[in-house]
N, C-alpha and C positions, 0 to 999 in steps of 0.2 A: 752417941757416936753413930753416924750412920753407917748403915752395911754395904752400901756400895757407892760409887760413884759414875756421874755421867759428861761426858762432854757435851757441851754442847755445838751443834755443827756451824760454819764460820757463817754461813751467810743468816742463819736464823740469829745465832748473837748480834749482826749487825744491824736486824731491824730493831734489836732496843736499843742502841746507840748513834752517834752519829757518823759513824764511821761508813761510806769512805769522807764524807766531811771531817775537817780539823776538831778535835774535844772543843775546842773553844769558838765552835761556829754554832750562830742560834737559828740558821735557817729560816729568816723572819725576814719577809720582802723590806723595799723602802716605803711603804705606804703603812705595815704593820697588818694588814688585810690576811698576808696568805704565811704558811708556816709549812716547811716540806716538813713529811713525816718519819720518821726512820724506818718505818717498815717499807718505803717505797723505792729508797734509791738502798740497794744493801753490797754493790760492791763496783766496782770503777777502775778501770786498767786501761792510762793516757800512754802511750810510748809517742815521745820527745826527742824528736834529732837532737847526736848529742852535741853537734857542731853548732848549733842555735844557743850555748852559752844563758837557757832562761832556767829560773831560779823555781822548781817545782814547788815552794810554799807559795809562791804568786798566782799561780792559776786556780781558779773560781768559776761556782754555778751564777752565770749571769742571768740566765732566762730560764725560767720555766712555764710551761704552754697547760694550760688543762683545759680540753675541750671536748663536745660528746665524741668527738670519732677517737683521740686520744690524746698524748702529752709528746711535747715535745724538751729536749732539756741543750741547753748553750753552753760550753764551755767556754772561759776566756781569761787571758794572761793580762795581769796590770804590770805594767812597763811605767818605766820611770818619767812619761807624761801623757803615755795615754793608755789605752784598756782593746787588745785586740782579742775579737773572735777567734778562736783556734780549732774547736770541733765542736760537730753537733749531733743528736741520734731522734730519732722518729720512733715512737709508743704506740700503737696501735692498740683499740681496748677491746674490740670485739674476739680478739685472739690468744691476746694475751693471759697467760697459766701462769703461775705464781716459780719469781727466781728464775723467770727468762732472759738469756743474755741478747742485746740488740749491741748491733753494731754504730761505734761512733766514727763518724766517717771527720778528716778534717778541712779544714778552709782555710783555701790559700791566704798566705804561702807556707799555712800548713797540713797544704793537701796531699801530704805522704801519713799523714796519724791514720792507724787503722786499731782503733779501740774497741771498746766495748764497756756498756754500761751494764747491771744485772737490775733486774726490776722484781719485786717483790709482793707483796701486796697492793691493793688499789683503793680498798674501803676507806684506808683514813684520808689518801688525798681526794677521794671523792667527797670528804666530807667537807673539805675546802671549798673558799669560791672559786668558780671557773672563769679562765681569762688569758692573759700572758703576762708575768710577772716579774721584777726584774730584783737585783740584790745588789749589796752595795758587796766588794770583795770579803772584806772580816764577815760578813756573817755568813756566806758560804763556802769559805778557803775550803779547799779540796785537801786531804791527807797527803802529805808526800809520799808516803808508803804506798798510793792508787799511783805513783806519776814512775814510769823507770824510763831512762837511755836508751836510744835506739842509733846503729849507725845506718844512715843515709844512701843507699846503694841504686841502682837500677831496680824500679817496681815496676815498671811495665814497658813495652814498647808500643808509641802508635807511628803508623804509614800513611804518612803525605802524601797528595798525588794534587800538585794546584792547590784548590781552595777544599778539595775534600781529606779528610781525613779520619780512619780508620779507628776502631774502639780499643781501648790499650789492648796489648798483649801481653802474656803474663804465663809462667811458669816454663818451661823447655820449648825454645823457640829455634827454629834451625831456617840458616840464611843457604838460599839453592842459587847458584847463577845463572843467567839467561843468558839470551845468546852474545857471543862475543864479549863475554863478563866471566874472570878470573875473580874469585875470593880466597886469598894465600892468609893462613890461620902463622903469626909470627908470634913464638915463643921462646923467648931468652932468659936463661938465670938474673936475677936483682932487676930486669926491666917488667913494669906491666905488658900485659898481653895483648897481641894490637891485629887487625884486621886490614888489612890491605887487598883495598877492588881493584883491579887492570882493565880496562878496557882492551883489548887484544883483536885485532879485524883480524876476521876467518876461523877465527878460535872455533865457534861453533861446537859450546859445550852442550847446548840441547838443541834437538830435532828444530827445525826451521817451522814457522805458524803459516799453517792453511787455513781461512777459514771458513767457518762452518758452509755447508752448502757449493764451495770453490768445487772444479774439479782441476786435479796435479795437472792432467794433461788434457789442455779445452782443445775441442775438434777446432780448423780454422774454416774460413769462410771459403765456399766451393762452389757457390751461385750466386748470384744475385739477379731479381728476376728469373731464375730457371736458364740465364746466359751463364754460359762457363767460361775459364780463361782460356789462354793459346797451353799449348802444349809448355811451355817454357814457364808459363806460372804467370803472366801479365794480364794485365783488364786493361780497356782503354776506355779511358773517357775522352769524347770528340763534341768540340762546340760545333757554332754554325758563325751565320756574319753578325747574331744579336746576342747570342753567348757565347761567354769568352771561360775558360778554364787556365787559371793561371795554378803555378805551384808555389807554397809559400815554406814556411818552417815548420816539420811534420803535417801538415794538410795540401789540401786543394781551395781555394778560392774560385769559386762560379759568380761571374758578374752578368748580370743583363744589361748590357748595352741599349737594346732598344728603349729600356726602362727608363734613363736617365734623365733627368729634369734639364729641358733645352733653353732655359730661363736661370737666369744670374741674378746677384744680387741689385745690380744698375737698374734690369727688365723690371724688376718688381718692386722698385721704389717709382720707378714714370708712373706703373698701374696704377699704383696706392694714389700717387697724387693728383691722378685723373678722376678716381672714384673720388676721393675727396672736393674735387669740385664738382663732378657731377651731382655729390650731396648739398654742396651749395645752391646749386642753380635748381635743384631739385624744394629747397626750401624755398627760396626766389616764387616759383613758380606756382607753389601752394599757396603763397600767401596773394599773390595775383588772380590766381582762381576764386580764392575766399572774396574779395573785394568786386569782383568782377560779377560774381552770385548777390551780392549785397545791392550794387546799382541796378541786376536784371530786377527783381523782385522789387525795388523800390518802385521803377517805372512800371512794373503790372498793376502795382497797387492805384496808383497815379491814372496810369490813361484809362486800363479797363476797369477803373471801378469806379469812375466817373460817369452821371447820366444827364440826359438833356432833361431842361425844366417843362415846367406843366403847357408852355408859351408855344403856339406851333411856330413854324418857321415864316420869315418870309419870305415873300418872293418879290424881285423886282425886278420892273419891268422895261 
């Protein structure tokens, strides 16, 4: 009979079992190749929205990663014709100390699961091949007793602005109004709690935006060139007969008149089609010169390069 007894602590019982795996799971890929170890995965807590209606015997380790940086493990729900990924968690090996919990983050659309896997030893799945390895559901059903209900609530808030948007927020978030923006907090028995923004003109719940650098009160203009105005606060601007100062809507308009182009569209369609024959007559006349150079130099060749024979002349008398 022995004289005492001892418990043993839950997560070291689990690496001689398979638990958080099903009793009836052999943790044996589809290839027969790789075999998870019970010292490695030794506890597992999925929380499942409980409005998602899925049956916690159906979810299963579909992947498992073993590589030198570390291991990766897939969680996922067989559905009545197909097999969805629903969370996954990242091992890291150079840091990892024995019975550390990693978080199992999940994938849409069930990216509100925030689990957690407990990792244990690492010798016996090192002593496996390394790869990425996949399982058929029976031989790694996950224990329903790793899987509990979660209800579905606001986990974070993120802030739109356009196409950018803000990293969640999360835990005590308080909403301030800006300018000309009422936020009335409405609170009734038997109704939910509801938020109600006004926009309100002149409301002016916070100080009005200067920005940086501005000043509240800018000096105004007192010279220009070192001229000042009349007593009464007026500047004149005066043309002449080539500029003209007209007033328009909030400006001045200055026109140069002597600038104007004194040529129309008529005037410079004649020009265009003056140069254009003058380009004609201008080819005309090159190819006249070319021919003309062709007969001089024939007849040089001809008269002056001809000479009298050996025969003197005569003469008659």
């Amino acid at each position: 009979m022995p004289l005492s007894q001892f418990n043993l602590p839950f997560l070291n019982h689990n690496a001689q079992r398979e638990y958080p795996l099903a009793a009836q799971s052999t943790g044996t890929d589809k290839t027969g190749s790789f075999t998870l170890p019970f010292e490695f995965l030794v506890e597992m807590d999925i929380p499942i929205n409980a409005s998602m209606e899925m049956l916690p015997a159906n979810l299963f380790i579909r992947q498992i990663g073993v590589y030198p940086t570390g291991y990766s493990i897939t969680v996922a729900y067989e559905g009545t014709s197909t097999i969805s990924d629903v969370a996954t968690a990242l091992i890291p090996r150079t840091t990892h100390q024995r019975n550390t919990p990693y978080n199992l983050g999940g994938i849409y659309p069930f990216d509100d699961i925030n689990g957690k896997v407990v990792i244990g030893r690492l010798e016996a799945i090192d002593d496996q091949p390394a790869g990425m390895w996949e399982f058929d559901p029976d031989a790694t059903r996950i224990d329903p007793d790793a899987v509990r209900p979660q209800i579905r609530g606001v986990q974070a808030l993120i802030v739109a602005n356009g196409t950018q948007r803000s990293v969640p927020l999360t835990g005590d978030i308080e909403l301030v109004p800006g300018t000309n923006m009422q936020i009335i907090p409405v609170v009734t028995e038997g109704q939910d709690p509801k938020l109600i923004f006004n926009a309100v003109e002149g409301e002016g719940l916070i100080q009005d935006c200067i920005c940086e650098g501005d000043l509240a009160d800018a000096p105004c203009i007192r010279k220009i060139n070192g001229v000042t105005a009349t007593p009464e606060g007026n500047f004149y601007l005066v043309g002449d007969e080539c500029l003209e100062i007209q007033q328009t809507d909030n400006g001045l308009r200055i026109t140069d008149k002597c600038c104007l182009p004194c040529c129309g569209c008529e005037e410079l369609e004649a020009i265009t089609r003056d140069l254009e024959r003058f380009n004609q007559q201008r080819s005309i006349l090159e190819t006249f010169v070319g021919t003309l150079q062709t007969q001089v130099t024939t007849m040089e060749l001809t008269v002056l390069g001809s000479r009298l024979g050996d025969q003197g002349c005569i003469t008659c008398e």
